[in-house]
N, C-alpha and C positions, 0 to 999 in steps of 0.2 A: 796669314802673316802680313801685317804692315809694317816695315821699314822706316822710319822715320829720318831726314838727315838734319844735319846743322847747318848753319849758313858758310860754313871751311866747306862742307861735303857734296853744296849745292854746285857740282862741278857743270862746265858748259860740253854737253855732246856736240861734239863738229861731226861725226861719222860714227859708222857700224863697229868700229873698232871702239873707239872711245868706251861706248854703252857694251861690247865683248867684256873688256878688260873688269867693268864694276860688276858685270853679272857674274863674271867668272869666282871671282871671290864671294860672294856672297852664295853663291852654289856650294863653293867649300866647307862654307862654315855650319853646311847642314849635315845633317848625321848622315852614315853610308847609307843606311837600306833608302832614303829620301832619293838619294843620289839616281838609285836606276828605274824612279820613276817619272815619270813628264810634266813637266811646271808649268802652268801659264803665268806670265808675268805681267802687268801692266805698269808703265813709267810713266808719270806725267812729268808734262816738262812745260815750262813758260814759254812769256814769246820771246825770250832767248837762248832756248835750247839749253836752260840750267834743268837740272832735273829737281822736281819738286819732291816726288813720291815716287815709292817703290812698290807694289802689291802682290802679292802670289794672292791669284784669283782663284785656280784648280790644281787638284796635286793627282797624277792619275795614280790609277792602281798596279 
């Protein structure tokens, strides 16, 4: 799953929370059985801590 955002969406992380709040919703929007298994995520972010990209790398079993 690649995530793509808009340039509205390309929000700037300052901290752990900031990037909580965007993973948190996008966890929601996956279907329950998805839910209780373990995601890897990777974010790219520029060199101003906008986030470029979102990726689920691994989805465990």
């Amino acid at each position: 799953m690649n995530i793509r955002l808009s340039a509205q969406e390309k929000i700037q992380i300052m901290n752990g929370e900031d990037l909580f709040a965007i993973m948190s919703k996008i966890l929601l929007r996956e279907a329950k059985i998805d839910r209780e298994k373990e995601h890897f995520w990777i974010v790219g972010l520029d060199a101003d801590n906008r986030i470029l990209f979102i990726e689920l790398v691994s989805l465990g079993s």
